[in-house]
N, C-alpha and C positions, 0 to 999 in steps of 0.2 A: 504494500500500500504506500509508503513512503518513497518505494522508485518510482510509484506512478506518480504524486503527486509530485515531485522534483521534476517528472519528466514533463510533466504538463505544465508546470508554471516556467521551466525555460524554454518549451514551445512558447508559449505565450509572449515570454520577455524578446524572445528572436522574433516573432511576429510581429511586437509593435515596434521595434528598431526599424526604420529603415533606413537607405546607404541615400547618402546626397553627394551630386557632384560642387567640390568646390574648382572655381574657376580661374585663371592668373589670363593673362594678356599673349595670346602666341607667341610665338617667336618667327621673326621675319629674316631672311638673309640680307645685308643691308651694307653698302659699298662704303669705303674708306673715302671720305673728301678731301683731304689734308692730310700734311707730315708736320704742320705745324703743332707748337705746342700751346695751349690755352691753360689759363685757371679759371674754373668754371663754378659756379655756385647756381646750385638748382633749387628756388625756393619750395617747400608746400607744394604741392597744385591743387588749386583750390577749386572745388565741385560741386555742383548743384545738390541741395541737401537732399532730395530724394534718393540720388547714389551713393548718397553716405549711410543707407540703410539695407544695400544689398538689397536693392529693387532693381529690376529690368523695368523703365516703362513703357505700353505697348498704347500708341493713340487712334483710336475706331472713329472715326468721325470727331463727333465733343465728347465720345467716351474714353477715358484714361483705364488702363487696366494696368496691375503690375504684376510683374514675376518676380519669382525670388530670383537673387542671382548665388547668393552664398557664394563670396568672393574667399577668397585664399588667407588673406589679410584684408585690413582695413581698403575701402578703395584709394584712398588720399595716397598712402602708402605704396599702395601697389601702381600707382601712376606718377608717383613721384619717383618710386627706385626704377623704374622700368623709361622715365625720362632719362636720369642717370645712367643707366646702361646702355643706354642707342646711341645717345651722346657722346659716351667713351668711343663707340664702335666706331661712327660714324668720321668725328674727329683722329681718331685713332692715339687717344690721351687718354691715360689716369689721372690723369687730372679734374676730373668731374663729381665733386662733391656734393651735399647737402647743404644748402647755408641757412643759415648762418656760418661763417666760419671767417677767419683772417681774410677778407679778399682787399681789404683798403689797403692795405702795405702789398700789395700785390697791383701787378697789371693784369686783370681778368674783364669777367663778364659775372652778370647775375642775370639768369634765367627767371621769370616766371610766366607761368602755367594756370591759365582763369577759365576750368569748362564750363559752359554756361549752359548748354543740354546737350541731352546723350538722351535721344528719343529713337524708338520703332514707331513707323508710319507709314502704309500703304506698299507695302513692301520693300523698304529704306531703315537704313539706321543713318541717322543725322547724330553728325558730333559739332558743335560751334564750340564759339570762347573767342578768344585773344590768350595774345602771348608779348610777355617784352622783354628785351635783352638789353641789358644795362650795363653801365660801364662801372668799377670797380668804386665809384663815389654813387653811384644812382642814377647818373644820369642818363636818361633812357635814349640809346641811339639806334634802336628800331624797334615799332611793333608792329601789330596787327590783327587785325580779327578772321574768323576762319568761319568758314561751312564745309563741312567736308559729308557727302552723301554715299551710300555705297548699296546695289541691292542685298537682302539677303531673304530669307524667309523667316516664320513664327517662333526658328526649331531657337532653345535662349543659347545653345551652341553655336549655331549661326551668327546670331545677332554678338556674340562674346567675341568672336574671331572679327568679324566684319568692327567691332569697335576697338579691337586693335590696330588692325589694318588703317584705321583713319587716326587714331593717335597717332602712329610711326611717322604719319606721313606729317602732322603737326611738328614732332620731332628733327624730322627731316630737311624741314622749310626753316627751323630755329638754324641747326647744322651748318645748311647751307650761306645761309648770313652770316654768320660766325668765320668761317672759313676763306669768304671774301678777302 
C-alpha cells in the first residue's frame, strides 16, 4: 500500500511539472569591420516595460495578446550582454565593456541602446528604438532611431529568432559608425 501510494503521488508530482523553453537571442555569423582598437562602454539597454516581464506581444487588430516568452535571464541583460558581444565581434576588440566604467581618462565611445517596441503584427515582428554613440565626455556624435521589420509567423520560436535577427542588425549599424 505504501508503494502505491508513493507511486501515485510522484505520478502526480511528474504530471503537474511541466518543461518550459527558456529562450537567449540566436546566434548570427557576423563579419569583422575593423583592426582598429576602441574603448567601448555599452550602457543598460533600456526596454519597453512589457519585455521586462517575459511577455511576447502578439497585436490582432486593437486586440493585444501576450505570450510568455520565459527568457534565459533578465531581458535588459540579455540585450545588453549580447550588444556587448556582437560589438566585440564585429569591431574585433575586447574592449567592449559595461558602463559605467573609466571611459573619461580614456579615448572611447558610450553606447546606448533605447527599445521602444518589440511587437508581432500581421505576420511581422517590429523592433524600433534609437540608439546613441557618445564620445568619452557624452557628447553624443551620432544617433538615430530605427524600424526594423522582419516576417515570421505565431510559432514565439519564430518571433525569438526573427527578434534577434533585427537587434544584430541594430548592433551592426552602431558597429558600423564606430568603425568609420
Amino acid at each position: 500500500m505504501k508503494k502505491l501510494l508513493l507511486i501515485t503521488l510522484t505520478l502526480f508530482f511528474v504530471g503537474c511539472s511541466s518543461k518550459q523553453s527558456m529562450y537567449l537571442l540566436p546566434e548570427v555569423t557576423i563579419p569583422t569591420l575593423t583592426n582598429k582598437t576602441f574603448q567601448i562602454g555599452v550602457t543598460k539597454v533600456t526596454l519597453p516595460s512589457y519585455l521586462d516581464s517575459d511577455k511576447i506581444l502578439i497585436k490582432d487588430g486593437l486586440k493585444l495578446e501576450e505570450l510568455n516568452a520565459n527568457f534565459a535571464t533578465t531581458p535588459d541583460k540579455l540585450f545588453t550582454n549580447r550588444a556587448i558581444t556582437e560589438l566585440k565581434k564585429l569591431l574585433n576588440d575586447p574592449n567592449v565593456f559595461l558602463y559605467p566604467w573609466d571611459v573619461d581618462s580614456k579615448k572611447g565611445y558610450i553606447i546606448e541602446i533605447v527599445l521602444d517596441d518589440f511587437i508581432y503584427s500581421n505576420g511581422e515582428v517590429k523592433l524600433s528604438g534609437s540608439y546613441f554613440i557618445k564620445s568619452a565626455t557624452g557628447l553624443v556624435i551620432s544617433s538615430s532611431n530605427f524600424t526594423y521589420e522582419k516576417p515570421a509567423n505565431k510559432n514565439p520560436d519564430e518571433i525569438m529568432r526573427s527578434l534577434g535577427v533585427l537587434f544584430d542588425k541594430v548592433v551592426l549599424e552602431i558597429a558600423q559608425k564606430i568603425a568609420r
